[in-house]
C-alpha positions in Angstrom: 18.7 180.3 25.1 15.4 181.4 25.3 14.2 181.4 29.5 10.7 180.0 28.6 9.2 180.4 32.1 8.6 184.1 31.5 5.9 182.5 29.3 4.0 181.6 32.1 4.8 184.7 33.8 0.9 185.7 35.8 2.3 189.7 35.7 3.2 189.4 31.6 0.4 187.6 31.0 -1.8 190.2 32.7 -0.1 192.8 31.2 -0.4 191.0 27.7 -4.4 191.0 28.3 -4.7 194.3 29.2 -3.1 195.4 25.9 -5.1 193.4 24.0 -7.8 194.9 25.9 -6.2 198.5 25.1 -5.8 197.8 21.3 -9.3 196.8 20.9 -10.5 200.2 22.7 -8.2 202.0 20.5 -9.7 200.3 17.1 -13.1 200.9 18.3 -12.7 204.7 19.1 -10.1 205.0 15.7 -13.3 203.4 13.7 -16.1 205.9 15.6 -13.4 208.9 14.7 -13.5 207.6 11.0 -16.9 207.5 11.0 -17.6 211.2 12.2 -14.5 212.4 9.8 -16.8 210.6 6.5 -19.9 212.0 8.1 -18.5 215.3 7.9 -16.6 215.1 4.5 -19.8 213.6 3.1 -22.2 217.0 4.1 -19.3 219.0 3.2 -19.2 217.4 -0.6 -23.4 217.7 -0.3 -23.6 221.1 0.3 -20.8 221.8 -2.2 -22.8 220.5 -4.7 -26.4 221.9 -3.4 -25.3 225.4 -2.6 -21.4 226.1 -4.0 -22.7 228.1 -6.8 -26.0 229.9 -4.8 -23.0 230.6 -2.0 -20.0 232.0 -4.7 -22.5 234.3 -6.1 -24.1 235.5 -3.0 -20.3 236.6 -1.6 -19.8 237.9 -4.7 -22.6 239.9 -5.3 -22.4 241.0 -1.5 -18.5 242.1 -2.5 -19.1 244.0 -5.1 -22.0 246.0 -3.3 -19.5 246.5 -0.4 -17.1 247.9 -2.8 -19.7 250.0 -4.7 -21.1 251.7 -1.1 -17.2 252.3 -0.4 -16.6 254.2 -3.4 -19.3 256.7 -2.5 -18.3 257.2 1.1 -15.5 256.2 3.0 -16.7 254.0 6.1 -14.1 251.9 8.1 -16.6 249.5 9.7 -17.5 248.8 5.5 -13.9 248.5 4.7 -13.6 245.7 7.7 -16.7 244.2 6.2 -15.0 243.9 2.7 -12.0 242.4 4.3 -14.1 239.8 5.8 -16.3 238.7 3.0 -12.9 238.6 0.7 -12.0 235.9 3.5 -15.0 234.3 3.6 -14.7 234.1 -0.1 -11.4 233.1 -0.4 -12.0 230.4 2.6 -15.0 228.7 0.4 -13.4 228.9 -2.8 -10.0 226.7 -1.0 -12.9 224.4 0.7 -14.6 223.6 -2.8 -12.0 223.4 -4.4 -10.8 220.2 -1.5 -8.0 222.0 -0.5 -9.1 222.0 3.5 -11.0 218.4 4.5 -10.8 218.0 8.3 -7.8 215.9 8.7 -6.2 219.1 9.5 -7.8 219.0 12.8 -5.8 215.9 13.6 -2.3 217.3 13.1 -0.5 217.6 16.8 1.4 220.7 17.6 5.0 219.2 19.2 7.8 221.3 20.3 11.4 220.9 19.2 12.1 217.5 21.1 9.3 216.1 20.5 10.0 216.6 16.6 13.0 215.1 17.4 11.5 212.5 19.0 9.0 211.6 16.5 11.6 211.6 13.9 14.2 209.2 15.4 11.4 207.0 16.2 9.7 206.8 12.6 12.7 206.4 11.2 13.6 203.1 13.9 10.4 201.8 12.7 10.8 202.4 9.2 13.6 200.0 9.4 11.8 197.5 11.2 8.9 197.4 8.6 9.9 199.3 5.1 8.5 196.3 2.3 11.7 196.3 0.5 13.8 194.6 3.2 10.4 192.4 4.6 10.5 188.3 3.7 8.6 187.6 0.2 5.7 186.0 2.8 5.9 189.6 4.5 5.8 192.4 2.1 2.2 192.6 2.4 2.0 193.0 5.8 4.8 195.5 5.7 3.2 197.3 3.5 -0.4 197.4 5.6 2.0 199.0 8.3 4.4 201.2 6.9 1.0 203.1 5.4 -0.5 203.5 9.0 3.3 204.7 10.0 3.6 207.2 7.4 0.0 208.6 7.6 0.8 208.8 11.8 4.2 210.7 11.1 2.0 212.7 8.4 -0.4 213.8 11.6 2.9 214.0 13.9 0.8 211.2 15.8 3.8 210.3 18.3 2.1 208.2 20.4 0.8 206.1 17.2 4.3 206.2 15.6 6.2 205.5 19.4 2.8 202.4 19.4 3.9 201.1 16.5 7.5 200.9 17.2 7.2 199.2 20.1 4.6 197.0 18.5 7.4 196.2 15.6 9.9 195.6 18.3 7.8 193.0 20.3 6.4 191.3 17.7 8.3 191.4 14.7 6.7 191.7 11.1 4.8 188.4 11.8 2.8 189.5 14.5 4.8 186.9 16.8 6.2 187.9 19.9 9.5 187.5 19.9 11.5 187.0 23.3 13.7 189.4 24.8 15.6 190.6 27.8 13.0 193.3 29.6 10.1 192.6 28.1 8.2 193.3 30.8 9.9 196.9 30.3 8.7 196.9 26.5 5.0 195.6 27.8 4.8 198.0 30.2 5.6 200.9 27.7 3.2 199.7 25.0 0.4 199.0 27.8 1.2 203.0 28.8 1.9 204.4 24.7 -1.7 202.5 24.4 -3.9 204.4 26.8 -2.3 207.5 26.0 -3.8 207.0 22.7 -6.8 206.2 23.6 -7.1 209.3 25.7 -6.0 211.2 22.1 -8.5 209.5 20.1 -11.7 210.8 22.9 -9.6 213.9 22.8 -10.4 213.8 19.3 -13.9 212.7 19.1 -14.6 215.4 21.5 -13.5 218.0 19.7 -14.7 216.3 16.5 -18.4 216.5 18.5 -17.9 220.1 19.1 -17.1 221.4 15.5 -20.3 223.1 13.6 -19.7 221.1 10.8 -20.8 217.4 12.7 -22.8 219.2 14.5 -25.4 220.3 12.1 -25.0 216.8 9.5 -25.7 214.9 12.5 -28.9 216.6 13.7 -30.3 216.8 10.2 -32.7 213.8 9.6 -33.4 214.5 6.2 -30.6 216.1 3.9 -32.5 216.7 0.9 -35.1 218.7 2.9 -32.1 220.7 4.8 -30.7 221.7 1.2 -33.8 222.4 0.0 -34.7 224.7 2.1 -30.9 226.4 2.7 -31.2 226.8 -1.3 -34.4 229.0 -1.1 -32.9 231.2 1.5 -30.2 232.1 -1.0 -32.3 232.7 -3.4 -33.9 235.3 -1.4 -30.8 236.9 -0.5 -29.5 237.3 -3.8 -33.0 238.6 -4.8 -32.8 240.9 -2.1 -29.4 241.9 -2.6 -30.0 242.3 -6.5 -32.8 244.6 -5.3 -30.5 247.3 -3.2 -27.9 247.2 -5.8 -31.0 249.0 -8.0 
């Protein structure tokens, strides 16, 4: 039977708040990551549209009058210049295309155990929540969660994937605690997996902050102003490029 009086436990409950506590954080800073991510995607797709073709041309225009100044004289500072520009080409063609977004920048770089580590532990989960073995009254919810375990695994998230294990494991599918020997072990390790991800998600936002892409969409009061004015620039470089070509 059940030892109910660990229900009424002052330590568990304290430890209980605190992770609610924790999980809210976690949401709020999760939700102010998604909102910098869309932010960014959304000037990205803008300036795609505003300046991809101005942009293409411009590279390739500059390219080909790289190329065409090698051909006369053989200079390794121009041949390093070419090499670039092909990149910088190459690295706005993949971008337009929406073959980089900035989810990339999410991905975790583990070593072999943690690998390991994050594979035995998705995999426990899996089984804990995969819809096809949920309750009919379930499959939703198993559903809801196996898509935030994948698309942790998919970032090598460990902390997520090892949170949502031990979520799984003291709660269930339902969302009920269920009672168990050492839970005050299980508590305690959720209460840590929890603030280690919300350290990772201000890890996150601060590097987020830092990139040149938020940067710039978030100081820009007025986009179609920005665009505007970014499109006449390239005008004039093309102009003045289709000028030295002559």
């Amino acid at each position: 039977m059940i030892d109910m009086i660990r229900y009424h436990d002052p330590e568990l409950e304290a430890l209980r708040h605190e992770i609610q506590s924790l999980e809210r954080e976690v949401r709020e800073a999760a939700q102010e990551k998604a909102g910098m991510l869309e932010l960014m995607a959304d000037f990205c797709r803008r300036q795609f549209q505003e300046l991809g073709g101005l942009t293409t041309k411009l590279l390739q225009k500059t390219l080909a009058l790289l190329k065409a100044q090698l051909e006369e004289k053989f200079d390794e500072r121009l041949e390093a210049r070419i090499e670039r520009t092909e990149q910088q080409l190459e690295a706005f063609r993949q971008e337009a295309g929406g073959q980089h977004r900035f989810s990339h920048l999410l991905v975790a770089n583990l070593d072999d155990e943690q690998e390991e580590l994050l594979r035995e532990t998705f995999r426990a989960a899996l089984r804990l929540c995969h819809p096809d073995t949920a309750p009919p009254g379930l499959k939703e919810r198993a559903e809801t969660i196996t898509k935030a375990l994948v698309s942790a695994y998919q970032l090598k998230n460990l902390l997520a994937v090892q949170d949502i294990h031990l979520q799984l494991t003291l709660e269930g599918l339902s969302g009920t605690e269920v009672a168990l020997q050492g839970a005050k072990e299980l508590l305690l390790q959720r209460r840590d997996t929890l603030q280690g991800r919300l350290e990772q998600e201000h890890q996150f936002i601060g590097e987020l902050s830092a990139t040149r892409s938020y940067r710039t969409a978030k100081g820009i009061e007025d986009w179609g102003v920005y665009f505007s004015a970014a499109r006449e620039a390239l005008e004039k470089k093309l102009a003045a490029l289709a000028g030295d070509a002559h």
